[in-house]
LUMZA-304333 format. One record per residue (C-alpha): residue in one letter; x, y, z. Coordinates in Angstrom, 1 decimal. Example, Ala and Ser with C-alpha at 12.3 -4.5 7.8 and 13.67 -1.06 7.14 Angstrom:
residues 2
aa east north up
a 12.3 -4.5 7.8
s 13.7 -1.1 7.1
***
This chain:
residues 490
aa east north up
x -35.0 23.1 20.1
x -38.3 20.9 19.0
x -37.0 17.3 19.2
x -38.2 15.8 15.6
x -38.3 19.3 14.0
x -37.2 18.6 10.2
x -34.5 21.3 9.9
x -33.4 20.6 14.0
x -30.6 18.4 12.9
x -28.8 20.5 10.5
x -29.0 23.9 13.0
x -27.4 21.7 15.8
x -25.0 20.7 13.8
x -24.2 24.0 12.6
x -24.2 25.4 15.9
x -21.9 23.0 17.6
x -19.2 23.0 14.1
x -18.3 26.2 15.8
x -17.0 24.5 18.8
x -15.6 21.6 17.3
x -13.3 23.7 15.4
x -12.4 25.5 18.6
x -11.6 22.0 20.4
x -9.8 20.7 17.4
x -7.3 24.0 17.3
x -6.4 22.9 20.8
x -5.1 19.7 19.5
x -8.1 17.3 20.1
x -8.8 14.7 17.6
x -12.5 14.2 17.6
x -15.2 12.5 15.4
x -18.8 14.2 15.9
x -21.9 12.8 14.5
x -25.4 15.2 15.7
x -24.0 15.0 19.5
x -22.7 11.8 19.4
x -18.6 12.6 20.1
x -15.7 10.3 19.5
x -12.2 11.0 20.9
x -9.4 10.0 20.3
x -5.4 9.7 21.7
x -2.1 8.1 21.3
x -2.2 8.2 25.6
x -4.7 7.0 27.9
x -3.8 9.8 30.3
x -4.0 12.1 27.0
x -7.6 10.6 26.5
x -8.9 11.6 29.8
x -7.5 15.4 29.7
x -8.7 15.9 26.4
x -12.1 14.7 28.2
x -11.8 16.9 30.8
x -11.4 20.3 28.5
x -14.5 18.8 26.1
x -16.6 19.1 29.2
x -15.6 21.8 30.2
x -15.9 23.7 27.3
x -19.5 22.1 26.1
x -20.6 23.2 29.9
x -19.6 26.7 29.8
x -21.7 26.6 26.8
x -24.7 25.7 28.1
x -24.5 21.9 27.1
x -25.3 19.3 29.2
x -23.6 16.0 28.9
x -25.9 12.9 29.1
x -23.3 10.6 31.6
x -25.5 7.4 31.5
x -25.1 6.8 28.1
x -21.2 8.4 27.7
x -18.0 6.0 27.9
x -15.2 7.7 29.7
x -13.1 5.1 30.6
x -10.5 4.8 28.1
x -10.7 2.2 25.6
x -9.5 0.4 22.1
x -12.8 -1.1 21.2
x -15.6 0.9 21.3
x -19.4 0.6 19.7
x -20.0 3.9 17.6
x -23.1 4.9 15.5
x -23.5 0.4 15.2
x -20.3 0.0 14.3
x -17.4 -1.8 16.6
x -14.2 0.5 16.4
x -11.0 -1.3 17.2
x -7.9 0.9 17.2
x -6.1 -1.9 17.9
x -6.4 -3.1 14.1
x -7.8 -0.2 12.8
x -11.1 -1.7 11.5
x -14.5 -1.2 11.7
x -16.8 -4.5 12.6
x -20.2 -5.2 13.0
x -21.7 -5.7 16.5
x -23.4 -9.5 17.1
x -26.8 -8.5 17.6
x -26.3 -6.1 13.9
x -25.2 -9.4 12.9
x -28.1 -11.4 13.6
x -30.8 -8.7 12.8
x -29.3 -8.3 9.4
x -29.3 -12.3 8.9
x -32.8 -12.5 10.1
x -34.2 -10.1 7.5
x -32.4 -11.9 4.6
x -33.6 -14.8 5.7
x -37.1 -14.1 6.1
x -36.7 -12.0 2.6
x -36.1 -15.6 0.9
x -38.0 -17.3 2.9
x -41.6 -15.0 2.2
x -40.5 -14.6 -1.6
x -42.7 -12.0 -2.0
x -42.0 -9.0 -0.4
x -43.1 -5.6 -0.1
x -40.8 -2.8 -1.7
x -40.6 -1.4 2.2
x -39.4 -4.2 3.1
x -36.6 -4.2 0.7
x -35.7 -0.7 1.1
x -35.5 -1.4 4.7
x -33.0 -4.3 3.9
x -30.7 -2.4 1.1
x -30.6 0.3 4.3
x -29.1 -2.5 6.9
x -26.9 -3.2 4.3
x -25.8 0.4 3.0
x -24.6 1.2 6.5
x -23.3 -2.7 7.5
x -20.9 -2.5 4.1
x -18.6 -0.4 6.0
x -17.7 -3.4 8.4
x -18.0 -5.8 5.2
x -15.1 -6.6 2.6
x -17.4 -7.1 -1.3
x -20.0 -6.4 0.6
x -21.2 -3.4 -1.6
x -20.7 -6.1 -4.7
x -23.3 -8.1 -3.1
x -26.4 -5.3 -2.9
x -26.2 -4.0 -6.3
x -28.7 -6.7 -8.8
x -31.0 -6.2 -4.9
x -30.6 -2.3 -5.4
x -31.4 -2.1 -8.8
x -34.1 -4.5 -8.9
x -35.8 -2.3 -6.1
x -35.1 1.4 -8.6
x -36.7 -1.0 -11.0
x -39.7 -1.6 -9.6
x -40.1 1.3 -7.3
x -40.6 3.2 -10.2
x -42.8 1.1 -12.0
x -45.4 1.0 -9.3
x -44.7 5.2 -9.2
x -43.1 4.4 -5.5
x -46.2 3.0 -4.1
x -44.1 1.1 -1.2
x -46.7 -1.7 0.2
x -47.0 -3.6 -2.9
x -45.6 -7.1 -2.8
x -43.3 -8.0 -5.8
x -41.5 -11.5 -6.5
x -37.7 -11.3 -5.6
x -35.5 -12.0 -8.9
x -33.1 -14.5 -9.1
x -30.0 -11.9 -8.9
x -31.9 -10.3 -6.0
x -32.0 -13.7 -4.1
x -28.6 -14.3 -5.1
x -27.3 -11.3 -3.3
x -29.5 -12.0 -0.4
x -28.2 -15.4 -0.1
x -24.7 -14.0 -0.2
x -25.2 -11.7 3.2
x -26.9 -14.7 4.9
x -23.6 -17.0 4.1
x -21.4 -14.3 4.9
x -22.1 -11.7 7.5
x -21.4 -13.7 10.4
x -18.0 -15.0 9.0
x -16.9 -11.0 8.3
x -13.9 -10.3 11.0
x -13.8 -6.5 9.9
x -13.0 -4.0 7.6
x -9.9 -1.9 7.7
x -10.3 1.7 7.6
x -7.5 2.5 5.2
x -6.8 0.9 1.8
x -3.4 -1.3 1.9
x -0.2 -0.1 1.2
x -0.3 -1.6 -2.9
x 1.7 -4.3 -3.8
x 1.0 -3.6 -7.3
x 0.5 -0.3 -8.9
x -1.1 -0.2 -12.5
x -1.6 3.1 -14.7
x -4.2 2.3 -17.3
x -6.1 4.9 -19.7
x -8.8 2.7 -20.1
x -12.5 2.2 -19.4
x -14.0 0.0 -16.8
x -13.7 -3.0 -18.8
x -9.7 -2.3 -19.6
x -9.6 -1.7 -15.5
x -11.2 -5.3 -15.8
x -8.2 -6.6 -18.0
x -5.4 -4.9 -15.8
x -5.9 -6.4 -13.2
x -6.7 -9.9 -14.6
x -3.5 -9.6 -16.7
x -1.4 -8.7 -13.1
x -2.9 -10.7 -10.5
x -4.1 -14.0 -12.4
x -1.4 -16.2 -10.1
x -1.8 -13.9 -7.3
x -3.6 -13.6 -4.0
x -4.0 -11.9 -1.1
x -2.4 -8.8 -2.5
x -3.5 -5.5 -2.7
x -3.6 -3.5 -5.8
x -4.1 0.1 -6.8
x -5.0 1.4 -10.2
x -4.7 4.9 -11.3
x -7.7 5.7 -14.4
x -7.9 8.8 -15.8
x -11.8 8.3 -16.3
x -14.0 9.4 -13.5
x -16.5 7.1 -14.0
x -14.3 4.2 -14.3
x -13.0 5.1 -10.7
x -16.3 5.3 -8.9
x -17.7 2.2 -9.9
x -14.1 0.0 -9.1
x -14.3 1.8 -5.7
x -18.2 2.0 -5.1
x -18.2 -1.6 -6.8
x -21.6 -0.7 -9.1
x -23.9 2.3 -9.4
x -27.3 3.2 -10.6
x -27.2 4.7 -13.6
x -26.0 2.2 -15.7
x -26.6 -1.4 -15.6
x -23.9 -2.7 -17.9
x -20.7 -0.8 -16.3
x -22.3 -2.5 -12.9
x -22.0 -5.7 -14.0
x -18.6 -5.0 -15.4
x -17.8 -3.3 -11.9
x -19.5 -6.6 -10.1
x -16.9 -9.1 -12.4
x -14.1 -7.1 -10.9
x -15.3 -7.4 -7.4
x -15.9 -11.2 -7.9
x -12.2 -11.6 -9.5
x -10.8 -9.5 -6.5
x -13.1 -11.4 -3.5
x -12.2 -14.8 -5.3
x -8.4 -14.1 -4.1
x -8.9 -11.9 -1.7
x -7.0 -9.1 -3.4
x -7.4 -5.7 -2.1
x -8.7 -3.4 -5.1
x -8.2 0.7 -4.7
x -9.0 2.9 -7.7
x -7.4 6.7 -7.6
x -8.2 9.0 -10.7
x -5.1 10.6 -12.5
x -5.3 13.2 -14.9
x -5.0 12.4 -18.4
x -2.3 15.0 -18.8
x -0.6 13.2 -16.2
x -0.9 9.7 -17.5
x 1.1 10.0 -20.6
x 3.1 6.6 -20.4
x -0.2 4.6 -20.0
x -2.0 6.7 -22.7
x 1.0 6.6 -24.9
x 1.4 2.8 -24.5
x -2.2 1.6 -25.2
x -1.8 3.6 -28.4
x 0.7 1.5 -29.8
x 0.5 0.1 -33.0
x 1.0 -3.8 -33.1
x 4.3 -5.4 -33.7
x 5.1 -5.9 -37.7
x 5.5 -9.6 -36.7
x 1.5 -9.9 -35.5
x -0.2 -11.1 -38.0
x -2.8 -13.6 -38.7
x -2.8 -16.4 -41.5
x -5.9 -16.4 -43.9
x -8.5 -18.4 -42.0
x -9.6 -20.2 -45.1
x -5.8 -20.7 -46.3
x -5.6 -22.4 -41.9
x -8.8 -24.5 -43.0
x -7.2 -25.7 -45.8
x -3.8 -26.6 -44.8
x -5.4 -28.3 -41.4
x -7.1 -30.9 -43.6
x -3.7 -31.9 -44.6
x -1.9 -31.7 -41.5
x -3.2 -32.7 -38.1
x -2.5 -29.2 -36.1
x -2.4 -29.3 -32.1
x -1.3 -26.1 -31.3
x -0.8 -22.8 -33.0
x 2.5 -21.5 -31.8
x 3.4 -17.5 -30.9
x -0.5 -16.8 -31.1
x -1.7 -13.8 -29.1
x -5.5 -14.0 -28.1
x -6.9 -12.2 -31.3
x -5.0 -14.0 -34.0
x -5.0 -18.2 -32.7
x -6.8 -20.7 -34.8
x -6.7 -23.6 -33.0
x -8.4 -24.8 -29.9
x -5.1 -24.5 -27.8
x -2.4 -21.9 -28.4
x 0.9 -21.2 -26.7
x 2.3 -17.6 -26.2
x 4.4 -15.4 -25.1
x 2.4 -13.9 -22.5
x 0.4 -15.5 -20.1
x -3.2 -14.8 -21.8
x -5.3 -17.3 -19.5
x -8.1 -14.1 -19.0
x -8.5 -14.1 -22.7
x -7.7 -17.7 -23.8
x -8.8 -20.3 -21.1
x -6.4 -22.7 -23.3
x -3.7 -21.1 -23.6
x -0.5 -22.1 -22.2
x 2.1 -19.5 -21.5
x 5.9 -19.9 -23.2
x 8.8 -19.5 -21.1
x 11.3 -16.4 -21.4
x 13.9 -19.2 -22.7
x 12.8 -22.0 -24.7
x 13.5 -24.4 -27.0
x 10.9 -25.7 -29.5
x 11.5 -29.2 -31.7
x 9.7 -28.8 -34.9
x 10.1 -31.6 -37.1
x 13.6 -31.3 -37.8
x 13.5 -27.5 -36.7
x 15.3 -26.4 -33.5
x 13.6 -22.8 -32.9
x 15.6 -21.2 -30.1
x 13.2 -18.3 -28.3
x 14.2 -15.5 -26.5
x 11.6 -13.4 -25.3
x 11.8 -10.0 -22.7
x 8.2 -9.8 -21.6
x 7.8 -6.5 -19.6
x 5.6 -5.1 -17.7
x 4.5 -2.4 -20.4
x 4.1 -5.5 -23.4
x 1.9 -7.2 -20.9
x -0.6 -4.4 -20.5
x -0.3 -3.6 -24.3
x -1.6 -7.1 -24.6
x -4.3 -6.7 -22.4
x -5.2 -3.3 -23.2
x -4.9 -3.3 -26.7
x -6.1 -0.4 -28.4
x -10.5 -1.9 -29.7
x -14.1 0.0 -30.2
x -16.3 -1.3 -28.3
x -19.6 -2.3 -29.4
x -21.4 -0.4 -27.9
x -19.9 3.5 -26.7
x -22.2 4.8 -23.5
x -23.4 8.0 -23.2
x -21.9 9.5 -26.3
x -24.9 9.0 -28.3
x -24.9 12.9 -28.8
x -21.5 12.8 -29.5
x -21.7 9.8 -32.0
x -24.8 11.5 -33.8
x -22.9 14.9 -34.3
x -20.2 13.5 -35.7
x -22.2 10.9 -38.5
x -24.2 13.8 -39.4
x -20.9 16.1 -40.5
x -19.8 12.9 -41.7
x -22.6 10.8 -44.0
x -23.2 14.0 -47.0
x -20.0 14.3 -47.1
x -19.1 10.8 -47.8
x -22.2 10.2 -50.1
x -21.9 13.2 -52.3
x -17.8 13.1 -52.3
x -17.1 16.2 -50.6
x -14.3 17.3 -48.8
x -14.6 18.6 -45.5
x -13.0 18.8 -42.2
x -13.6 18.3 -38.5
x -11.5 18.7 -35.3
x -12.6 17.0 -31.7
x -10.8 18.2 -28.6
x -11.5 17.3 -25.1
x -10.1 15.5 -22.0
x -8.0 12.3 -21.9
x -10.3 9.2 -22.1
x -13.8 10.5 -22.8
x -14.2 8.5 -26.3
x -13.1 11.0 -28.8
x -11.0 8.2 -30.9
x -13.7 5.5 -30.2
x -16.5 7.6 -31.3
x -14.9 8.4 -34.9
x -13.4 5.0 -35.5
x -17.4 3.7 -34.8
x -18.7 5.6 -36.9
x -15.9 4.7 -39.9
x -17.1 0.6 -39.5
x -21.2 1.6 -40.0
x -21.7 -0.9 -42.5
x -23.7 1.9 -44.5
x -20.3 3.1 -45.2
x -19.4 -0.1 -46.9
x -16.7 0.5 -49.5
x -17.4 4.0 -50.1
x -14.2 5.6 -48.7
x -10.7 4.3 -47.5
x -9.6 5.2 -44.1
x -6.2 6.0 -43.0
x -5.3 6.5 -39.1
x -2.4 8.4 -38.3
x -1.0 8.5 -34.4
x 0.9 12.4 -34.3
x 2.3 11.6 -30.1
x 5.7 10.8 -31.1
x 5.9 12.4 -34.9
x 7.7 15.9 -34.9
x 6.2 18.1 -37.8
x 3.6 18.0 -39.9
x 5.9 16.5 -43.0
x 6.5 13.8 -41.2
x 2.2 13.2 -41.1
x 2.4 13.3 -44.8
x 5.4 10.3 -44.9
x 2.9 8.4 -42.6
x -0.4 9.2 -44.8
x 1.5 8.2 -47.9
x 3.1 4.9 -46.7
x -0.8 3.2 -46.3
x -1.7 5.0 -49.9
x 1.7 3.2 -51.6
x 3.1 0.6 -49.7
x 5.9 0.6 -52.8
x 6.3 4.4 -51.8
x 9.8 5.1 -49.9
x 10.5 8.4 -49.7
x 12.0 11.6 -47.7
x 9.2 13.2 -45.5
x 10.0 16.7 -48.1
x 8.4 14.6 -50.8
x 5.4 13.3 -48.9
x 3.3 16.6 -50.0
x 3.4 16.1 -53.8
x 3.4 12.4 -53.6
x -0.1 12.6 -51.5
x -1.7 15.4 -53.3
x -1.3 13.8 -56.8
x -2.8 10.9 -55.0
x -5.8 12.5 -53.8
x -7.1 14.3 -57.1
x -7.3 10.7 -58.4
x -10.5 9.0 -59.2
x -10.1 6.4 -57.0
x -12.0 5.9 -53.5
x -12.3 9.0 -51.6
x -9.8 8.8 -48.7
x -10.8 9.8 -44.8
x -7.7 11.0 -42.9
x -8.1 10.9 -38.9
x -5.1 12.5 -37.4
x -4.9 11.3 -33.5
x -3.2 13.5 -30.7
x -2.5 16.4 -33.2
x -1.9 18.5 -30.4
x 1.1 16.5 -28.7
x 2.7 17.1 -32.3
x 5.6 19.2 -32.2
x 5.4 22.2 -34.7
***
């Protein structure tokens, strides 16, 4: 075959996949790269007659074997496609000389400050194949990466033009340079986890998990089960390319982990399979969370000298320095954590606390049920659903809309954004019902007509009358969004 014939690669391949298969029936485990071959054995004797048959059998075929540049001798650390493969610690390293080439390319990179984009895709290359021997590594190319798209496609991928490196690119240059040489390895299997977190967040709730579970630990390693896709490539890929802000979410999870060397493995879990986490972040808050009004705080702090605002939770504190139940340190930097057992002097009040923090009230605290400000790639989705929604509202119409789809995609975000457009400013009173753990639809009316008549205290049979009397009123018009409808039994 033509060597440097575009398709010669792929037909090689394809042609000797035939045999590998063969080899690997007989038992031999084997790693094949073009016609670079890696074999491997719990035996050194088992090594060399699996050797022996490989040979044999590549021979018979016409092969020939290139014995100057082949290892035979059995071995536990061997140099493979760059890479230093140590069985003895299962990890992959980088060899010196990668070491110092890599180095010297950042270096000059910083150095020249003006670069040509060749040059910098010839860098983010060295670095896309050495992040395999690198732990954060792939953290650490992502502002160089995009800052290469960026340009790249400005100057329509004209490759010799010289741009000036960004601040975040020399950043993450910098970072190889300080670090490649101290890398000792990269393990080729994630950790056995030492904490295991089911979240039906985003990538920012991924964030707040493992903030909320790991902010006194180190040295750990932790694996996260998300039932959104694109959460769990960018915790594992630590970044992408198509959007900028979920990278530099991903990148703040990467620094938290790298900062105490905590192992981080993300694994996707279908949504119909994550029902705890998904039924716990849909939790309503506690009838005891509430907030005093702010101007009422104001006013009572100009007569009293306040330190710290007791029992406070991160959205509801008022004062500079707050003490709760939970340790909320990754959303208050002042707040100081209350003991399960403590006494409080008060004045001449003796508060005895007794507080069972588990696991599940700690992630509810974290990953409290919030719309984002800003909902990506659902702007279809979002537009669809104002359209249906904005006549209706302004011309007092009734109407009715059902969203279905998988676990985790936005469908509750999306509505509850649209219901807080300031257009919609007084026009309407909304009233959210949660259906997971009701059992029939009377028992949707007793929750729809508690929020219309907090006086009202009724059977669920009498819900019906009670709420249609209430809505051929004149008062506002009334928006009902009914969450989970089809985990209600019927």
């Amino acid at each position: 075959m033509a060597f440097g014939l575009a398709p010669a690669p792929r037909v090689f391949t394809k042609n000797l996949k035939v045999v590998m298969v063969y080899l690997r029936e007989q038992g031999i485990r084997l790693v094949i790269y073009l016609d670079d071959i890696l074999v491997l054995n719990e035996s050194s004797l088992g090594l060399q007659e699996d050797i022996g048959t490989i040979n044999e059998q590549l021979q018979s075929l016409g092969f020939l074997v290139n014995w100057e540049k082949s290892i035979v001798d059995p071995t536990q650390v061997l140099e493979y496609l760059g890479l230093v493969v140590s069985s003895k610690d299962l990890s992959f390293s980088l060899p010196v000389r990668k070491v110092e080439a890599v180095k010297k390319m950042c270096e000059a990179a910083l150095k020249e400050g003006k670069v040509t984009l060749r040059t910098l895709a010839s860098i983010q290359g060295n670095f896309s194949w050495a992040i395999t021997a690198i732990p954060f590594a792939q953290s650490h190319y992502r502002s160089l990466q995009r800052f290469y798209i960026t340009n790249a496609e400005r100057y329509c991928f004209y490759l010799d033009v010289r741009v000036s490196l960004s601040d975040s690119a020399k950043m993450d240059l910098r970072w190889w340079v300080a670090n490649v040489e101290k890398s000792k390895g990269k393990i080729f299997f994630p950790r056995d986890p030492d904490i295991e977190i089911f979240s039906d967040a985003s990538l920012t709730g991924a964030l707040y998990a493992v903030q909320a579970f790991s902010a006194d630990s180190s040295g750990i390693a932790i694996r996260i089960y998300l039932d959104n896709t694109t959460a769990v490539s960018y915790v594992n890929k630590c970044g992408g390319t198509k959007s900028a802000a979920l990278t530099a979410t991903a990148k703040s999870l990467s620094k938290w982990c790298e900062k105490r060397c905590i192992s981080l493995e993300a694994i996707h879990l279908a949504g119909e399979f994550n029902t705890i986490a998904d039924r716990e972040s849909r939790a309503q808050a506690d009838a005891s969370d509430w907030q005093l009004d702010v101007n009422v705080f104001h006013r009572i702090a100009k007569l009293w000298e306040i330190d710290i605002d007791l029992f406070a939770s991160s959205w509801n504190a008022q004062s500079a320095l707050l003490n709760s139940p939970v340790k909320l340190k990754l959303h208050h930097p002042n707040a100081i954590p209350l003991e399960f057992c403590q006494v409080i002097q008060l004045y001449d009040l003796s508060l005895v606390v007794l507080s069972t923090v588990t696991s599940f009230a700690k992630a509810r605290q974290a990953l409290h049920t919030t719309t984002p400000n800003t909902i990506f790639c659902r702007d279809k989705e979002l537009t669809v659903i104002e359209n249906f929604m904005r006549p209706l509202i302004d011309e007092r119409k009734p109407g009715s809309m059902y969203k279905s789809g998988r676990p985790g995609t936005g469908k509750t975000a999306c509505v509850t954004q649209i219901l807080s457009n300031t257009t919609f400013s007084g026009k309407f009173k909304s009233i959210f019902v949660n259906c997971m753990l009701l059992q029939t639809p009377a028992s949707v009316l007793q929750q729809i007509a508690q929020p219309l008549d907090p006086k009202w205290n009724a059977s669920a049979k009498e819900a019906l009358p009670f709420v249609e009397d209430r809505l051929t009123d004149t008062g506002p018009m009334i928006i009902f969004v009914l969450d989970e409808i089809d985990q209600m039994s019927m």
